[in-house]
C-alpha atoms as an extended CHARMM CRD file, in Angstrom:
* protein
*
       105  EXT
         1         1  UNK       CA             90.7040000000      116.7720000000       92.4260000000  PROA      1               0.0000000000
         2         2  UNK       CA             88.6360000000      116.1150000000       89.3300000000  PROA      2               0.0000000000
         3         3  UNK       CA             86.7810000000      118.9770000000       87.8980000000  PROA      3               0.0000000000
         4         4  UNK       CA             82.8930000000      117.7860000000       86.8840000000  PROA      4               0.0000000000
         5         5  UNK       CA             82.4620000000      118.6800000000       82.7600000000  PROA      5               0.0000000000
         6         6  UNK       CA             79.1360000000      118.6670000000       81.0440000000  PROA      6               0.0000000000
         7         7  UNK       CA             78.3430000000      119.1730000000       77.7960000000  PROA      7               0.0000000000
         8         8  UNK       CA             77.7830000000      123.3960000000       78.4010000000  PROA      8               0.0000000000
         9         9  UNK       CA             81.6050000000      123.5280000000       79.7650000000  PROA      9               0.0000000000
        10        10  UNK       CA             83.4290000000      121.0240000000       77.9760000000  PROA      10              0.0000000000
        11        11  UNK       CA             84.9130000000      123.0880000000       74.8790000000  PROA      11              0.0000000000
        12        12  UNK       CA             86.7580000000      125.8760000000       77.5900000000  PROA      12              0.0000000000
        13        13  UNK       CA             87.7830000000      122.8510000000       80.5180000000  PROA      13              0.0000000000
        14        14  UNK       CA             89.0730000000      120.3530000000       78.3350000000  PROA      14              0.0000000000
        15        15  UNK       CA             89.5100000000      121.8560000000       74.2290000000  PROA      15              0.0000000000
        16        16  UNK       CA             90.8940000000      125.3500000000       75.3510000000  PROA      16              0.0000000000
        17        17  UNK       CA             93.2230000000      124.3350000000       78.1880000000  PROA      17              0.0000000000
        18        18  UNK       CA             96.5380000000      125.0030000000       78.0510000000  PROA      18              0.0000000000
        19        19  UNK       CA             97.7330000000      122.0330000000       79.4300000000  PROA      19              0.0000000000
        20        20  UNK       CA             96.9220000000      118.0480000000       78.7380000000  PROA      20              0.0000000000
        21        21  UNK       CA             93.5860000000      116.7400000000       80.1310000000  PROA      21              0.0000000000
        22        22  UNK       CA             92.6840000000      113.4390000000       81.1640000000  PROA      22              0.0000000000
        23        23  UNK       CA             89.2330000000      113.0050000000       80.5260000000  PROA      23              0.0000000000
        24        24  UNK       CA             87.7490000000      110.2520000000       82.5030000000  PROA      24              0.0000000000
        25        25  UNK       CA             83.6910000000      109.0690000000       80.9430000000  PROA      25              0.0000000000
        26        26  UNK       CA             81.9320000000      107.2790000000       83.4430000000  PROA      26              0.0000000000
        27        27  UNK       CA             78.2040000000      106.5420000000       84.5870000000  PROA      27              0.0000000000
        28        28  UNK       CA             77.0170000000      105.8190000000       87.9940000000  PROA      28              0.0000000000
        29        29  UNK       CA             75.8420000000      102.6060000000       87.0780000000  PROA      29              0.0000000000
        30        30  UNK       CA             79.0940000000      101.1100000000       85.9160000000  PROA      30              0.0000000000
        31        31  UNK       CA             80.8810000000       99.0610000000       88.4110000000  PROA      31              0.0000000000
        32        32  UNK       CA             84.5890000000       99.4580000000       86.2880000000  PROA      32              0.0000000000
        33        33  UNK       CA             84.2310000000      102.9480000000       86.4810000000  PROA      33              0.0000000000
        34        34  UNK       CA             83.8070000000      102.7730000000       90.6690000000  PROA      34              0.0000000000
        35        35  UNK       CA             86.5530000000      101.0230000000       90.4040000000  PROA      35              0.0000000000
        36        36  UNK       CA             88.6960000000      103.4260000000       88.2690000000  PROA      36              0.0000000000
        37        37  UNK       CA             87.6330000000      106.2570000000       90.8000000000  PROA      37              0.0000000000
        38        38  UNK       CA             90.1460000000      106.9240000000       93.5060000000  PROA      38              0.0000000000
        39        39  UNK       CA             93.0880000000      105.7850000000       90.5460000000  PROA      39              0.0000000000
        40        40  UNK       CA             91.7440000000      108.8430000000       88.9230000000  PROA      40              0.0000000000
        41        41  UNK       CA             91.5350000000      111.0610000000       91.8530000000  PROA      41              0.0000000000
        42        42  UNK       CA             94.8560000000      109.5650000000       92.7750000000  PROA      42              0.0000000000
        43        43  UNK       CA             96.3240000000      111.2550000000       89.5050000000  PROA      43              0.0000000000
        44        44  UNK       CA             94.4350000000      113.9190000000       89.7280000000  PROA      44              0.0000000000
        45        45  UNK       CA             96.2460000000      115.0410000000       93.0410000000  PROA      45              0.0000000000
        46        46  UNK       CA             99.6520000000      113.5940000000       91.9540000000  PROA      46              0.0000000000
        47        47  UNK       CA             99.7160000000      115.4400000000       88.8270000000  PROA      47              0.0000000000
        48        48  UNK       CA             98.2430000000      118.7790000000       90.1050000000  PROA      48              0.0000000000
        49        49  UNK       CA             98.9270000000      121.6140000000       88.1760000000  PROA      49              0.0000000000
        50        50  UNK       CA            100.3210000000      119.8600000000       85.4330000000  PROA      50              0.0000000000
        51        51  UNK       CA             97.5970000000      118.6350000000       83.9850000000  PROA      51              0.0000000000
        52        52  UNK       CA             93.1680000000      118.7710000000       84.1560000000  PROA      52              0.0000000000
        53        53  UNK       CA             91.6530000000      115.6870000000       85.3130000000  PROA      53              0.0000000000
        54        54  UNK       CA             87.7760000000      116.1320000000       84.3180000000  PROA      54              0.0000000000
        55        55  UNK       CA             85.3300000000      113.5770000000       84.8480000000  PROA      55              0.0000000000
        56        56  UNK       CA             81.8620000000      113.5060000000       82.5400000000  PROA      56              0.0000000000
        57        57  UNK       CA             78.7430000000      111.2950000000       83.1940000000  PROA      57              0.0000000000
        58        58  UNK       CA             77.9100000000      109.6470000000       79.8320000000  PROA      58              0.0000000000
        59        59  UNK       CA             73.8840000000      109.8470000000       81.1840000000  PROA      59              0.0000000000
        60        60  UNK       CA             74.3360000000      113.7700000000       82.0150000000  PROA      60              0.0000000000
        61        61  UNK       CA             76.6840000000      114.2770000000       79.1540000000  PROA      61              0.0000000000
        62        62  UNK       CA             75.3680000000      112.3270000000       75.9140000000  PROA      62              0.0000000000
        63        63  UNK       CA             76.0310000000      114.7040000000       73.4490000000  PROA      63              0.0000000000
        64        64  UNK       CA             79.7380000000      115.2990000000       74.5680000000  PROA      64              0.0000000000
        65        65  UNK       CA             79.9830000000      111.3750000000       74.9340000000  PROA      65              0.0000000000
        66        66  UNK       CA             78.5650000000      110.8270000000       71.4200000000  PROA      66              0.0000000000
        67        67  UNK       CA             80.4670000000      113.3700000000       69.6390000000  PROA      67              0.0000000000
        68        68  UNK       CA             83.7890000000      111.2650000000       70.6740000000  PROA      68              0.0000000000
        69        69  UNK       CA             82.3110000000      108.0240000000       70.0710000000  PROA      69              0.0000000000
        70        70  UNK       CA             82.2360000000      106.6660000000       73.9850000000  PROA      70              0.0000000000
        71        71  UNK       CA             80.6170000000      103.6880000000       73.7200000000  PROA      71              0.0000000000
        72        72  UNK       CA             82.3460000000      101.3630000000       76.5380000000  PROA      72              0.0000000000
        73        73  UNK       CA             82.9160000000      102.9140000000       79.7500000000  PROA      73              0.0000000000
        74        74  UNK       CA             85.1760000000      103.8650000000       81.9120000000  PROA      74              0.0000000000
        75        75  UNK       CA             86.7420000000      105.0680000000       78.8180000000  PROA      75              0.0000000000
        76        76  UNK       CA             89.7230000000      107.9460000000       79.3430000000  PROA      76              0.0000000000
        77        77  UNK       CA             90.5560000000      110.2330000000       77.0460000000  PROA      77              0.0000000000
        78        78  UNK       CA             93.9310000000      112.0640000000       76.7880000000  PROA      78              0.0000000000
        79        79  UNK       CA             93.8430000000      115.6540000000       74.8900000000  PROA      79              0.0000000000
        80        80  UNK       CA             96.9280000000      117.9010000000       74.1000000000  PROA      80              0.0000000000
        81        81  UNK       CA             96.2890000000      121.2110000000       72.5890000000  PROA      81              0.0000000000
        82        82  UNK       CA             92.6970000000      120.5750000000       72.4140000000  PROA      82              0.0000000000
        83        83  UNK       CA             93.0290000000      116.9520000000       70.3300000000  PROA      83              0.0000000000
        84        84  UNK       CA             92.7370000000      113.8490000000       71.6180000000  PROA      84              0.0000000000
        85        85  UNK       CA             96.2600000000      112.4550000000       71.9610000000  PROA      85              0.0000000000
        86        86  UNK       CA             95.8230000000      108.8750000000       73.6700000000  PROA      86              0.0000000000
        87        87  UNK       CA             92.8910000000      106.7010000000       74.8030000000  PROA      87              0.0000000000
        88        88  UNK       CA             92.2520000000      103.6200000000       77.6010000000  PROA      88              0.0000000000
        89        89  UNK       CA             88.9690000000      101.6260000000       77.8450000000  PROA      89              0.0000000000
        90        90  UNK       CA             88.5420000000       99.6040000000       80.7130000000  PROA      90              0.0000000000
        91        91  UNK       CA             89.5410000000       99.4610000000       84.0570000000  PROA      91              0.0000000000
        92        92  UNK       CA             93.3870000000       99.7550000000       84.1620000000  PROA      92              0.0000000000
        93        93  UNK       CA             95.9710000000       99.4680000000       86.9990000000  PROA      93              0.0000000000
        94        94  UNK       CA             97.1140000000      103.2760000000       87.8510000000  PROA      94              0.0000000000
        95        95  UNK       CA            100.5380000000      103.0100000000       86.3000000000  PROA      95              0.0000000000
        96        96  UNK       CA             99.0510000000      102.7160000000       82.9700000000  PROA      96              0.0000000000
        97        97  UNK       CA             97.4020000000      106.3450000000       83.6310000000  PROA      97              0.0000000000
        98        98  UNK       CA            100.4090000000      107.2480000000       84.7990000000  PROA      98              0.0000000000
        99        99  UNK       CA            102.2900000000      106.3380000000       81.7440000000  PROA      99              0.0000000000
       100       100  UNK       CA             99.9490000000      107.9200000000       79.8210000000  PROA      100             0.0000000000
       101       101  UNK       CA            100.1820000000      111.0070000000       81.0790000000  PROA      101             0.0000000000
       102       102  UNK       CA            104.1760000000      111.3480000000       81.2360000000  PROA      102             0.0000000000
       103       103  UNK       CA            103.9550000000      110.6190000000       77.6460000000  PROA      103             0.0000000000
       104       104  UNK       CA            102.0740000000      114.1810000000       77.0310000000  PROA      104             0.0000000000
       105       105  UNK       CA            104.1770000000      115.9760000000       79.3410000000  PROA      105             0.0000000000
């Protein structure tokens, strides 16, 4: 299941995990991202305990959205060792996240 990140929790979820993170940005508004949902939650459960799927609201989070230049959403972000390793913008079929995150593994 996706974890919910903000920008208070961000840094420990996602910067200081020991594992990769896909980072999913998203707004409620955004029909794309509704779309991209249950393929993220789908990855999320697939890839359990290999990797941190978080999820951040672009209207809750701004400052964490800003600071790694989101500006089209859904927009996923990939980090290894606390950088960002790979990105996707846009709605994407699942095996593209999927590919993605074999690649960090």
């Amino acid at each position: 299941m996706a974890i919910s990140v903000n920008d208070s929790n961000f840094e420990e979820v996602v910067l200081k995990a020991g594992h990769p993170v896909l980072v999913d940005f998203w707004a409620e508004w955004c029909g794309p991202c509704k779309m991209m949902l249950p393929i993220v939650e789908e990855v999320a459960t697939e890839f359990e305990g290999k990797i941190t799927v978080a999820k951040v609201n672009v209207d809750e989070a701004a400052g964490t959205a800003a600071k790694f230049g989101i500006r089209n959403i859904p927009t996923i972000l990939f980090f290894k060792n606390g950088a960002v390793a790979d990105k996707q913008v846009g709605a994407v079929p699942k095996a593209t996240l999927v590919n993605k995150v074999n690649a960090l593994l």
